[in-house]
KOLFI-839453 format. One line per 4 residues: for each residue x negated, y negated, z of N, C-alpha, C. Coordinates in nm, 2 decimals, always signed. Layout:
<sites>
X,Y,Z,X,Y,Z,X,Y,Z ~ ...
</sites>
This chain:
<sites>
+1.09,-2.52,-1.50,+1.06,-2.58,-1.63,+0.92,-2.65,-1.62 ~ +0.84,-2.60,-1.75,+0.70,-2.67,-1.70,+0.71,-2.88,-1.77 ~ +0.60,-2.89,-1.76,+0.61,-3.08,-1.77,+0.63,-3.03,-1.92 ~ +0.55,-2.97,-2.00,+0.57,-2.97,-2.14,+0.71,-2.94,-2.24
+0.74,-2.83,-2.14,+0.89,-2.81,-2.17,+1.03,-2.92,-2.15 ~ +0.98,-3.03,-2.03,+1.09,-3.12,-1.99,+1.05,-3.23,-2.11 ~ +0.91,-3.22,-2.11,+0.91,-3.37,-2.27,+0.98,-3.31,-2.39 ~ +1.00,-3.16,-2.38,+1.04,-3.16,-2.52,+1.23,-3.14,-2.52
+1.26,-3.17,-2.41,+1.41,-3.21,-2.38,+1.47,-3.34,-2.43 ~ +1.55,-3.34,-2.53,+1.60,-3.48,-2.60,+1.67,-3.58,-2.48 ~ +1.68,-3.70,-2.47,+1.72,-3.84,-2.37,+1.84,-3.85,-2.47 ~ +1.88,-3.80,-2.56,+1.97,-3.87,-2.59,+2.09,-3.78,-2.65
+2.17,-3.86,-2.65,+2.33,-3.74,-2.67,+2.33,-3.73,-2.84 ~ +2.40,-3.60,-2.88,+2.40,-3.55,-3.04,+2.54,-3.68,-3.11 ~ +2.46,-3.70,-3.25,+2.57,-3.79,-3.27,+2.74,-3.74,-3.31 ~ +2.78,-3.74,-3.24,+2.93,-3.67,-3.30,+3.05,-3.80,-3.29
+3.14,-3.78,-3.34,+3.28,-3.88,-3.35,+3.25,-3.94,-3.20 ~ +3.22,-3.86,-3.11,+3.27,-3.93,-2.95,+3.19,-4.00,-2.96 ~ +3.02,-3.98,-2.97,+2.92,-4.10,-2.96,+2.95,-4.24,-3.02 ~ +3.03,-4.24,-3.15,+3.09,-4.36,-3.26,+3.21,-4.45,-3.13
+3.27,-4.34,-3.09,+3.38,-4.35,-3.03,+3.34,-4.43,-2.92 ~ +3.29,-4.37,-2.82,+3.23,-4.46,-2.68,+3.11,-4.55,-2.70 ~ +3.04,-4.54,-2.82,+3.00,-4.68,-2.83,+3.05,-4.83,-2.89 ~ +3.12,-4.78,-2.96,+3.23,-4.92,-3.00,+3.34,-4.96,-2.89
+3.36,-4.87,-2.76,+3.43,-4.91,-2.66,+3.32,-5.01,-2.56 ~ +3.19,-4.91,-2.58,+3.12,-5.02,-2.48,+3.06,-5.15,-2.56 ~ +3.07,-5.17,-2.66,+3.04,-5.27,-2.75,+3.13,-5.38,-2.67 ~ +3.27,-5.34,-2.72,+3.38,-5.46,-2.68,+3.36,-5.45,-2.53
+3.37,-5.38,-2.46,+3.33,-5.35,-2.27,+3.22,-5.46,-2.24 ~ +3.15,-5.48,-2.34,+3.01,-5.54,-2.25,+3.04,-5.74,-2.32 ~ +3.11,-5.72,-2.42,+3.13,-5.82,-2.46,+3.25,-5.93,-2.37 ~ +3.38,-5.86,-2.37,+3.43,-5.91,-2.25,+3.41,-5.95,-2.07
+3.34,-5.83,-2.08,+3.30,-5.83,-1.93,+3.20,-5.95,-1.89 ~ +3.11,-6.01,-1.99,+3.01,-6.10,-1.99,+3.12,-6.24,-2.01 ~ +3.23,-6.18,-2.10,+3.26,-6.33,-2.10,+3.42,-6.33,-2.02 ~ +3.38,-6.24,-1.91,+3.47,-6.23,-1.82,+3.45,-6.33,-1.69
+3.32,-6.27,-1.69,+3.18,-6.34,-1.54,+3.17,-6.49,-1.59 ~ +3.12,-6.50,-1.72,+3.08,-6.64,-1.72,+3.20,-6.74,-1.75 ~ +3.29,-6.73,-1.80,+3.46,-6.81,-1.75,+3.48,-6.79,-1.57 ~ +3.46,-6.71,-1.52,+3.49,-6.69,-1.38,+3.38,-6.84,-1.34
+3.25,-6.85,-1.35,+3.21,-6.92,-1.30,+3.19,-7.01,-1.38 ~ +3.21,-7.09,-1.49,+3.25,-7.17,-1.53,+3.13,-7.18,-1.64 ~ +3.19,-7.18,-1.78,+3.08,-7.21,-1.87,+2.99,-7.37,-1.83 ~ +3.02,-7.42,-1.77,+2.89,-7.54,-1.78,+2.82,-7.50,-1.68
+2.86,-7.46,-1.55,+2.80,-7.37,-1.44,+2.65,-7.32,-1.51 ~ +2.56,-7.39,-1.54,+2.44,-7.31,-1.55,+2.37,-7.20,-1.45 ~ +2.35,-7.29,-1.35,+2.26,-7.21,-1.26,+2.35,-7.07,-1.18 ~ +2.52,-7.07,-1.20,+2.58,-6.97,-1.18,+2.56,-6.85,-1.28
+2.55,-6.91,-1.45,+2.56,-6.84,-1.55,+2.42,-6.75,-1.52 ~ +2.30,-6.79,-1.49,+2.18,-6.78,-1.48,+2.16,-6.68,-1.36 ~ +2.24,-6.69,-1.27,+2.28,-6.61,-1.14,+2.33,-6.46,-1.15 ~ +2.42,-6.49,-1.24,+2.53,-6.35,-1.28,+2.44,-6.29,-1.38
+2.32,-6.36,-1.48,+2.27,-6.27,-1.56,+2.16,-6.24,-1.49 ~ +2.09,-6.25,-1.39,+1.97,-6.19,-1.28,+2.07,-6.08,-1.24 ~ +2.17,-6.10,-1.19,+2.23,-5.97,-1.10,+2.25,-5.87,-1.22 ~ +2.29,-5.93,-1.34,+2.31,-5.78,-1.43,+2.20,-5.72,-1.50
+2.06,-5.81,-1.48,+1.99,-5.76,-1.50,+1.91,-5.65,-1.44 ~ +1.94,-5.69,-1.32,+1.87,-5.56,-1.23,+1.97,-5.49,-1.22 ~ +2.10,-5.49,-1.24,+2.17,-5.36,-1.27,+2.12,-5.26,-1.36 ~ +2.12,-5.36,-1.47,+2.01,-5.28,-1.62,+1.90,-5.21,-1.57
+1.81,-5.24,-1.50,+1.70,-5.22,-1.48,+1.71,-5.10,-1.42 ~ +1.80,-5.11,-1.33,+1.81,-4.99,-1.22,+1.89,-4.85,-1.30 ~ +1.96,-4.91,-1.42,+2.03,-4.78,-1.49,+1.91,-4.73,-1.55 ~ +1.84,-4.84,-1.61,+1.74,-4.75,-1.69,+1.61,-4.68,-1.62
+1.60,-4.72,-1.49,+1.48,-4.64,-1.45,+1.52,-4.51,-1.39 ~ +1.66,-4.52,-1.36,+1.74,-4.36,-1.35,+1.76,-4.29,-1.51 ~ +1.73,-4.37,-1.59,+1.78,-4.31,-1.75,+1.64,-4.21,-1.77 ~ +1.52,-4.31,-1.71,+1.37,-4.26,-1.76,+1.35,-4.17,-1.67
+1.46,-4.12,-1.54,+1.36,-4.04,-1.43,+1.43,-3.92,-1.46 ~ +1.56,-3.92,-1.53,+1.61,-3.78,-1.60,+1.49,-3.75,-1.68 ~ +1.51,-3.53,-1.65,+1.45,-3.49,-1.77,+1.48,-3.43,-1.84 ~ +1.62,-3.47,-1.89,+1.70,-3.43,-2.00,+1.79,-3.52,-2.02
+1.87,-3.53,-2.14,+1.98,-3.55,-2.09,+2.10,-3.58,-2.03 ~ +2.16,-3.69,-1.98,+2.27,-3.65,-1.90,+2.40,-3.78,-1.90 ~ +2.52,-3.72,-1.91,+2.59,-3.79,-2.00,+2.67,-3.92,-1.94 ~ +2.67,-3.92,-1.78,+2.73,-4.04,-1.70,+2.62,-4.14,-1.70
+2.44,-4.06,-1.70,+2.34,-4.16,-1.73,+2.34,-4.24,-1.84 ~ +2.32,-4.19,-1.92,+2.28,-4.22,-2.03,+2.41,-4.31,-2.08 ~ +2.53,-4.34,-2.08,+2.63,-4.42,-2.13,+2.64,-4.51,-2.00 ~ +2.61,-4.51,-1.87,+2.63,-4.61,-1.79,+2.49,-4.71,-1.83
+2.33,-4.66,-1.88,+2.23,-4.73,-1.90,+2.33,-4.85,-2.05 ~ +2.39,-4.77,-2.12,+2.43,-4.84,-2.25,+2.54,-4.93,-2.24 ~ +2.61,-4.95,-2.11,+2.72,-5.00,-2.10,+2.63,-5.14,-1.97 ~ +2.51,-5.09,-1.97,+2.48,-5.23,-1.86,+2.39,-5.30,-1.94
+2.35,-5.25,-2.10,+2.24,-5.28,-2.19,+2.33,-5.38,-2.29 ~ +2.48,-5.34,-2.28,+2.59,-5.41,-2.35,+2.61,-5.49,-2.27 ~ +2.69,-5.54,-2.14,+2.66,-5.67,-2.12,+2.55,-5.75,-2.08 ~ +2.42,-5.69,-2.05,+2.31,-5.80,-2.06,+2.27,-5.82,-2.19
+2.26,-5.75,-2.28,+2.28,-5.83,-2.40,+2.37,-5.87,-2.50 ~ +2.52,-5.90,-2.43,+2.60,-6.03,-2.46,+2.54,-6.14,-2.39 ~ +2.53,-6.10,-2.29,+2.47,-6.25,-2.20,+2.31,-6.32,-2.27 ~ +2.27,-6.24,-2.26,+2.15,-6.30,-2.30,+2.19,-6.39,-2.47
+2.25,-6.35,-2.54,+2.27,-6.37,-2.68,+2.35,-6.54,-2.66 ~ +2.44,-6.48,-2.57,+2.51,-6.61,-2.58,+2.47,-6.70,-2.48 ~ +2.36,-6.67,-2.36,+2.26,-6.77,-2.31,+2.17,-6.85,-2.40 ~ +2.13,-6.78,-2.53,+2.05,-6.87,-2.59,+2.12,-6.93,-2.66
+2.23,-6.93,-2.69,+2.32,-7.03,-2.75,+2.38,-7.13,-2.67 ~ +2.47,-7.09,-2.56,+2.54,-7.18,-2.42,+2.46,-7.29,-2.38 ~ +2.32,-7.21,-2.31,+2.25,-7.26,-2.21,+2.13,-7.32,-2.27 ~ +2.07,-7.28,-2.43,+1.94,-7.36,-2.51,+1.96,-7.39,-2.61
+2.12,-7.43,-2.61,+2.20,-7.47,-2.78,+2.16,-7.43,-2.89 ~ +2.11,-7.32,-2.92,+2.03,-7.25,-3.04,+2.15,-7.17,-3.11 ~ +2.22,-7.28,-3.25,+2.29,-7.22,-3.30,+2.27,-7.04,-3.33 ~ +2.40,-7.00,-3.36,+2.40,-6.84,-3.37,+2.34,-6.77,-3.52
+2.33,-6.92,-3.62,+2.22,-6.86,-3.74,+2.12,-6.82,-3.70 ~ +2.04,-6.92,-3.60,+1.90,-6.92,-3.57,+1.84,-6.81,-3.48 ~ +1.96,-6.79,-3.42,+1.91,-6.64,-3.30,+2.01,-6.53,-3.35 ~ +2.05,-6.54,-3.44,+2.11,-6.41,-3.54,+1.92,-6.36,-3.56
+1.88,-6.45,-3.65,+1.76,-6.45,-3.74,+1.68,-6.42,-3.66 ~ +1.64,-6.49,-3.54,+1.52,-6.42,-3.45,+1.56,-6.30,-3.39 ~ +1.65,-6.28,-3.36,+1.69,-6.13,-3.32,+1.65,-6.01,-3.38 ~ +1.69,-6.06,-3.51,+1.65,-5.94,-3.66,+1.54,-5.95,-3.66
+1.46,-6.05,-3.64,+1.31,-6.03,-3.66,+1.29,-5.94,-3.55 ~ +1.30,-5.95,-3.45,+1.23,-5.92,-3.30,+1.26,-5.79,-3.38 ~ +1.42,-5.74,-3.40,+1.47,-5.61,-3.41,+1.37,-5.53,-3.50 ~ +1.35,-5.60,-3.61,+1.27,-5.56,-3.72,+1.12,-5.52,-3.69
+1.03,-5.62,-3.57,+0.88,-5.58,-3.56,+0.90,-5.43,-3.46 ~ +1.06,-5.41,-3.37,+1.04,-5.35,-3.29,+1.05,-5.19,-3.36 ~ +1.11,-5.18,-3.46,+1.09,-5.08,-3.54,+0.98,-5.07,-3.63 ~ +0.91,-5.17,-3.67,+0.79,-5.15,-3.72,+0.68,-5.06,-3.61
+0.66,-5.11,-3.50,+0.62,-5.07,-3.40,+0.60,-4.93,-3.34 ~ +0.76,-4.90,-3.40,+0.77,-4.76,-3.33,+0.73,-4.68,-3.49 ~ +0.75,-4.71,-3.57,+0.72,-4.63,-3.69,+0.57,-4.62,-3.68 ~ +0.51,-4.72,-3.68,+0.37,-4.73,-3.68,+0.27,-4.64,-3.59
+0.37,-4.64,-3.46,+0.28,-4.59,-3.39,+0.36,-4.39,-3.37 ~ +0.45,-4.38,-3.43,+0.56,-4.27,-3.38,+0.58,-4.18,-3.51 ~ +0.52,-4.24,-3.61,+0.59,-4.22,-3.75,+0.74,-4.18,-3.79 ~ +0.81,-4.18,-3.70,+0.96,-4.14,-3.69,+1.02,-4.26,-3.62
+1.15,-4.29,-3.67,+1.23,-4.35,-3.63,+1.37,-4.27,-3.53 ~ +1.40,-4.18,-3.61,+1.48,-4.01,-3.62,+1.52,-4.07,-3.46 ~ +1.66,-4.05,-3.42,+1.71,-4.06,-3.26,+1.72,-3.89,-3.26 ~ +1.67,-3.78,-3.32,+1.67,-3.66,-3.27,+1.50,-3.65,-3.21
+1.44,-3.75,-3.17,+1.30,-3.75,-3.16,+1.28,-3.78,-3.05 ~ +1.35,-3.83,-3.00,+1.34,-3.89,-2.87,+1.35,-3.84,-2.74 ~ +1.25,-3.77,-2.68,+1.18,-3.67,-2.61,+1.03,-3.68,-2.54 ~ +1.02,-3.81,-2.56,+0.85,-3.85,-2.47,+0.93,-4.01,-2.42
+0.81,-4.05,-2.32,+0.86,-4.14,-2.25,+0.84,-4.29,-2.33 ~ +0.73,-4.28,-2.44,+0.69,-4.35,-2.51,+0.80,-4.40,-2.62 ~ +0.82,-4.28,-2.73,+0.99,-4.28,-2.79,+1.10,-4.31,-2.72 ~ +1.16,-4.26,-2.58,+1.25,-4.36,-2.53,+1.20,-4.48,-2.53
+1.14,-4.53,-2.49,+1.08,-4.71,-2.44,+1.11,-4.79,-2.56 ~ +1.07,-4.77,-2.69,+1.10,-4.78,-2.80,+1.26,-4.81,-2.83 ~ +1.33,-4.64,-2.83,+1.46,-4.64,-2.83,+1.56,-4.76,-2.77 ~ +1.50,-4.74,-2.62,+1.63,-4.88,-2.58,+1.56,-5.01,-2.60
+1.45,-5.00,-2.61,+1.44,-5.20,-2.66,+1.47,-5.22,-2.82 ~ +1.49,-5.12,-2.89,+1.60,-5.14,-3.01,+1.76,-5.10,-2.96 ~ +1.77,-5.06,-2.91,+1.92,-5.07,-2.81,+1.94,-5.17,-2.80 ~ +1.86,-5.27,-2.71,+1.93,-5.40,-2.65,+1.89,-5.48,-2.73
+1.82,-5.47,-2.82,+1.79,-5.62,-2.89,+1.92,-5.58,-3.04 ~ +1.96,-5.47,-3.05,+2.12,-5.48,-3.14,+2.22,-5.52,-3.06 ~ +2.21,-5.51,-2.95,+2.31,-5.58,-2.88,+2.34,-5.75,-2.88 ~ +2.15,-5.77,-2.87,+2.17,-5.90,-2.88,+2.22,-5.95,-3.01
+2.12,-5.87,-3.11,+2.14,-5.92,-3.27,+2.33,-5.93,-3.32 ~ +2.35,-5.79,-3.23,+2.54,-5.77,-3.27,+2.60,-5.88,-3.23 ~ +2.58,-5.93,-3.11,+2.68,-6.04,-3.02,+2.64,-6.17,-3.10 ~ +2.55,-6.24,-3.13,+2.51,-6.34,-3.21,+2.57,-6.32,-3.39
+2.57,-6.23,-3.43,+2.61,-6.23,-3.57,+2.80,-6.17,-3.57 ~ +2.87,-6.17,-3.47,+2.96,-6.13,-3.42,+3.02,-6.28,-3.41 ~ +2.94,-6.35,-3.30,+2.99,-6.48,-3.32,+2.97,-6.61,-3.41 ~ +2.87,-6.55,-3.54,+2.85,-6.62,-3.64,+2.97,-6.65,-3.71
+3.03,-6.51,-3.73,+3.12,-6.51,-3.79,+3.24,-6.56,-3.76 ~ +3.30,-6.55,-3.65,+3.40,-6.56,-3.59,+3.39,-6.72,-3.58 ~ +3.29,-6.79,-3.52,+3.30,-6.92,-3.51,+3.20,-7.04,-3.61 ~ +3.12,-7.00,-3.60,+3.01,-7.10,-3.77,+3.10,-7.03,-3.85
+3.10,-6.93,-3.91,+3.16,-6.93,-4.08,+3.35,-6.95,-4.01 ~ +3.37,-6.97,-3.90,+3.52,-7.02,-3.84,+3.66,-6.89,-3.95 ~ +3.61,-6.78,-3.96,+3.65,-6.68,-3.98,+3.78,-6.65,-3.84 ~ +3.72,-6.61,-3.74,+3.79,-6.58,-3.63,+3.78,-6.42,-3.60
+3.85,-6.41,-3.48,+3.79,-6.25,-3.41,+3.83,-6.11,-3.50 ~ +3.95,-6.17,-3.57,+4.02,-6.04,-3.65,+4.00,-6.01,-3.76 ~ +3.97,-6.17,-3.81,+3.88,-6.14,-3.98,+3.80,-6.10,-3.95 ~ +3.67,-6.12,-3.87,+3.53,-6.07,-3.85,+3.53,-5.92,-3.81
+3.61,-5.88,-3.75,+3.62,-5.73,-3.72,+3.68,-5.66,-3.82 ~ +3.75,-5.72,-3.93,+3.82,-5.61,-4.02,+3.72,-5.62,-4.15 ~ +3.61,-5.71,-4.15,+3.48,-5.74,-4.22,+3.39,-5.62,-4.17 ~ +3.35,-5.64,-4.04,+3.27,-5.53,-4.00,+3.29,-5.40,-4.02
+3.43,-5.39,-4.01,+3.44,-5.23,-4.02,+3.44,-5.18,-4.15 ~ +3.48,-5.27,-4.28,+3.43,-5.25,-4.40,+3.30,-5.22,-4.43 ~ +3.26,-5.32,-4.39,+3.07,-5.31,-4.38,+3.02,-5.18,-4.36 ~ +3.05,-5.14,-4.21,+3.00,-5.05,-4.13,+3.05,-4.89,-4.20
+3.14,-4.88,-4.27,+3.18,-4.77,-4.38,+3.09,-4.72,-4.49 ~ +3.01,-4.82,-4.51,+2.93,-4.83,-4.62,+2.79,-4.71,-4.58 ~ +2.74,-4.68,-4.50,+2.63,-4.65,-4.46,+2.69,-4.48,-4.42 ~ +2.80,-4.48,-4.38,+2.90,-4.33,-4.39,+2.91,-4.29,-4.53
+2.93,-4.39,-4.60,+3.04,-4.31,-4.76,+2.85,-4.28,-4.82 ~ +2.77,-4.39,-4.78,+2.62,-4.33,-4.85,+2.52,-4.20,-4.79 ~ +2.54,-4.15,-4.67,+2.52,-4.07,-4.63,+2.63,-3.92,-4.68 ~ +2.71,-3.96,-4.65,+2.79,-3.84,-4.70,+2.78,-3.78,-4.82
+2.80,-3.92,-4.90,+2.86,-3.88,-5.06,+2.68,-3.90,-5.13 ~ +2.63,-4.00,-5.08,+2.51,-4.04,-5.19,+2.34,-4.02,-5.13 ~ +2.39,-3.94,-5.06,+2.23,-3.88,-4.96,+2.17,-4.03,-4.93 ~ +2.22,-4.15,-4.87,+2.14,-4.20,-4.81,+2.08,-4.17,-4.66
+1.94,-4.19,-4.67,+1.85,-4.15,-4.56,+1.95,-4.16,-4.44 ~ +1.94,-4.04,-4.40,+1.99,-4.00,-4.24,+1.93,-4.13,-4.11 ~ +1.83,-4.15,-4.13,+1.78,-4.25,-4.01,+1.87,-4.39,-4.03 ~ +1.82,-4.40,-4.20,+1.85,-4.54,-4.22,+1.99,-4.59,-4.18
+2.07,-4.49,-4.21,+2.26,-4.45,-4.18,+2.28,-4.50,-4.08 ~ +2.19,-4.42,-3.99,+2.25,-4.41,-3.82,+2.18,-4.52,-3.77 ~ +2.12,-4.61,-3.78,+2.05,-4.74,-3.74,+2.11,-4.86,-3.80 ~ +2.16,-4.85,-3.92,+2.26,-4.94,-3.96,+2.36,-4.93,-3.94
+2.44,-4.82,-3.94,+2.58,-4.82,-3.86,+2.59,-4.90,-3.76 ~ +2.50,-4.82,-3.64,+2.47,-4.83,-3.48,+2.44,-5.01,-3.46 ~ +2.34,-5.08,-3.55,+2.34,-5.24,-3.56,+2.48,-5.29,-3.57 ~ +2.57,-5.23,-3.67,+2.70,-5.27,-3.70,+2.82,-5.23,-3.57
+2.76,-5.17,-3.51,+2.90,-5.12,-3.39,+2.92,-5.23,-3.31 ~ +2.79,-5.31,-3.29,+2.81,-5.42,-3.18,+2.89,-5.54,-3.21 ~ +2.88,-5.61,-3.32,+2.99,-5.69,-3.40,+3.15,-5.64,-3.41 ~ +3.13,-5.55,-3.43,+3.26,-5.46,-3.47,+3.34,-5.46,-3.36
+3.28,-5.39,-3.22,+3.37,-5.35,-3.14,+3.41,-5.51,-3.02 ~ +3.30,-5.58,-3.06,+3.29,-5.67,-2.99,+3.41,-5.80,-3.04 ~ +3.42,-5.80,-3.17,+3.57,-5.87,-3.23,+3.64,-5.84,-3.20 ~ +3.68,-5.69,-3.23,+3.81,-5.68,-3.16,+3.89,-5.70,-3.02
+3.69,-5.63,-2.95,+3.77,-5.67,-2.81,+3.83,-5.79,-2.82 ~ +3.71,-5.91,-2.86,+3.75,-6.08,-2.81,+3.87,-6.14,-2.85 ~ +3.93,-6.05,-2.98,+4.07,-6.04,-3.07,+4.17,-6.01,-2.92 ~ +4.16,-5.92,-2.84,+4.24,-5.85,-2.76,+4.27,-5.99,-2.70
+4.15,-6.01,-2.59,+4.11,-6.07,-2.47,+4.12,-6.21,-2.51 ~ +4.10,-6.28,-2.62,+4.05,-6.44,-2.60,+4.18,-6.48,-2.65 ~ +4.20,-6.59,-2.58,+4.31,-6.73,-2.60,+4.31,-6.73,-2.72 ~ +4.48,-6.77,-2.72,+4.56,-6.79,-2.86,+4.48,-6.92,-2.92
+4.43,-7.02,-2.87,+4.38,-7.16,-2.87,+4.26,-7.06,-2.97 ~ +4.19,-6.98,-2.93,+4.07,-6.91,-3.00,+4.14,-6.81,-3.17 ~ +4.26,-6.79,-3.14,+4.31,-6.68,-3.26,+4.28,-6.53,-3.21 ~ +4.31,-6.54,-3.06,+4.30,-6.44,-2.98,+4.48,-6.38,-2.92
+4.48,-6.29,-2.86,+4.55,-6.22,-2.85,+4.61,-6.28,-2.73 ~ +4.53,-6.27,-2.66,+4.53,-6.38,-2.49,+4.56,-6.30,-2.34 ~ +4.53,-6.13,-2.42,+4.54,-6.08,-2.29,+4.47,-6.03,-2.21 ~ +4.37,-6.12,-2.21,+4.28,-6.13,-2.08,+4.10,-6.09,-2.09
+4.07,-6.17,-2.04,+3.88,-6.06,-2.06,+3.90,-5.96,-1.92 ~ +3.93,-5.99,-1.85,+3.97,-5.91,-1.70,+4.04,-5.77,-1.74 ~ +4.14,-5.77,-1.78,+4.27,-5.69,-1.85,+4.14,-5.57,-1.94 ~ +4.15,-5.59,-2.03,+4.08,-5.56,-2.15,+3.91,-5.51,-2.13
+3.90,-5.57,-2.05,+3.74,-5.45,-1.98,+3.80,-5.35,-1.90 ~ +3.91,-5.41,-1.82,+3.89,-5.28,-1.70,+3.97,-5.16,-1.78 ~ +4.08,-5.16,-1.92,+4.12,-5.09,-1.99,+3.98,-5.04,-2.07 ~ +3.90,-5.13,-2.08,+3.77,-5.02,-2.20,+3.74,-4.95,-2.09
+3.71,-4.96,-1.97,+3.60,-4.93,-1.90,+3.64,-4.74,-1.86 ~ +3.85,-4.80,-1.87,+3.89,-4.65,-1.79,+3.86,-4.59,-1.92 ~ +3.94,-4.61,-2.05,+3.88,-4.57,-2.16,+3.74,-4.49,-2.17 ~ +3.65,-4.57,-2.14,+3.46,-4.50,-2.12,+3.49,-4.39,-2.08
+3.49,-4.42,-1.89,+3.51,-4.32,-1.82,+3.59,-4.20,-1.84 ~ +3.70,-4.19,-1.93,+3.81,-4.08,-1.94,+3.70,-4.04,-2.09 ~ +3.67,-4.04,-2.16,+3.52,-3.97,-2.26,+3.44,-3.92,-2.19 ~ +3.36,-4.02,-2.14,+3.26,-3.99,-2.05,+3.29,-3.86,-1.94
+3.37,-3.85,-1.87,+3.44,-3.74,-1.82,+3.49,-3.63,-1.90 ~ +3.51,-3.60,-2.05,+3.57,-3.52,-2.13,+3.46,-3.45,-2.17 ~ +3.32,-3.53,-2.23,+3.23,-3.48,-2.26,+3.11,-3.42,-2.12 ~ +3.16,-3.46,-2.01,+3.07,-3.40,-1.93,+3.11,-3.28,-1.94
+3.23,-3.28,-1.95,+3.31,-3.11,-1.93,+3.27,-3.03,-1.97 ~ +3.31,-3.07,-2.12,+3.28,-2.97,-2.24,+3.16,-2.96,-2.30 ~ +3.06,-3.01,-2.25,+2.91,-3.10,-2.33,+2.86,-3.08,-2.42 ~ +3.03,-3.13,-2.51,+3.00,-3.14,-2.68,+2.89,-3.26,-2.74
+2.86,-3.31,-2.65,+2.73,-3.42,-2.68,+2.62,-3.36,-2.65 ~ +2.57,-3.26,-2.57,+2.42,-3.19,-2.49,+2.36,-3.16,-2.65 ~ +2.24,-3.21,-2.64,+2.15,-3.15,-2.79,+2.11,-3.06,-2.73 ~ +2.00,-2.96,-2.86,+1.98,-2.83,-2.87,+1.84,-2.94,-2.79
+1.81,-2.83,-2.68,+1.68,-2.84,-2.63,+1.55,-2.77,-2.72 ~ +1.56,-2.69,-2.82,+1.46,-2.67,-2.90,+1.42,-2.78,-2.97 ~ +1.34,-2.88,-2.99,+1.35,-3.02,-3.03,+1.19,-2.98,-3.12 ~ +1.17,-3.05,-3.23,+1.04,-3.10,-3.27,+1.03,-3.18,-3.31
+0.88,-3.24,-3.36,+0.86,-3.36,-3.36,+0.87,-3.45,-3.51
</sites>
């Protein structure tokens, strides 16, 4: 395969039910697991909190520079990059809340902004937003730093709800998923723009899946279920992995390698 032929190989999996499916698992997956670590070492524990998010950040780092050294596709990469992009940005989200007391309005809002110039950015200089585009090293780069900054934006407006508007984990999630319907029934039924659909959905999965988890996992004292952040990740996680394993099989996720721009 020549170099020209490997750029024009898509980085990223076709959207089908499983993609919906194991992203709303790693949503809640990265949300508990973060606030699995940081109860383990003790929410006032700064310099611990601050410890655990260095080590998961070079986890991240290290999934993503195996994400960028693929040159195609590939489906244990690519969902382990998004499952270490999900808990460093829960952590980070709720670091700037924990650790620099910046209510969850205020870094909801900066988040969206950040989120907002980073798509400006990529439109401006890519003219496409399109996740069927993503095929140069440039368009990925783009791709996951709007990846993780919805993660951030999801975990902050996740916990807006649930604790500022004092809703709780199961209202906020049965909100979300209303919400997140909306961008389906307009794409299907009312031709709303294909990009716009799948960018606002994909914003909405991180709230969504991340309530429920904390619905599962957080103390009844919270309006939580109370069984466990421990419990409840390592069930998302086998969860991932038994998809993640279904679709390597059958690789009903592999896009068409004929790709344009």
């Amino acid at each position: 395969m020549t170099l020209v032929e490997r750029r024009a190989v898509s980085k990223v999996p076709e959207v089908t039910v499983y993609f919906w499916i194991i992203k709303v698992l790693s949503t809640g997956m990265g949300e508990t697991t973060s606030d699995y670590f940081i109860h383990r070492v003790g929410v006032t524990n700064k310099v611990a909190i601050v410890g655990v998010a260095l080590v998961t950040g070079i986890v991240l780092v290290a999934s993503l520079l195996v994400q960028f050294a693929a040159f195609r596709y590939v489906t244990w990469i690519y969902w382990s990059a998004v499952v270490m992009v999900s808990v460093f940005g829960t952590m980070a989200a709720d670091g700037v809340h924990v650790g620099l007391g910046i209510p969850y309005v205020d870094s909801s809002v900066v988040f969206a902004v950040v989120l907002a110039a980073i798509f400006g950015a990529w439109h401006a200089r890519e003219k496409t937003l399109s996740i069927h585009s993503i095929y140069t090293r440039r368009r990925e780069a783009f791709y996951w730093a709007v990846v993780l900054t919805t993660f951030a934006l999801g975990t902050a407006a996740g916990d807006l709800t649930a604790f500022t508007l004092h809703l709780g984990f199961l209202t906020s999630g049965v909100i979300f998923a209303a919400v997140i319907a909306s961008p389906a029934l307009g794409y299907w039924r009312f031709g709303l723009n294909e990009v716009f659909a799948f960018w606002f959905a994909y914003i909405l999965t991180r709230p969504l899946g991340a309530s429920f988890a904390d619905w599962l996992a957080g103390p009844r004292r919270l309006r939580g279920l109370g069984l466990g952040y421990g419990l409840v990740s390592l069930v998302l996680a086998i969860l991932i992995i038994g998809f993640v394993a279904f679709l390597t099989l059958t690789r009903r996720d592999v896009p068409d390698e004929d790709v344009s721009s």
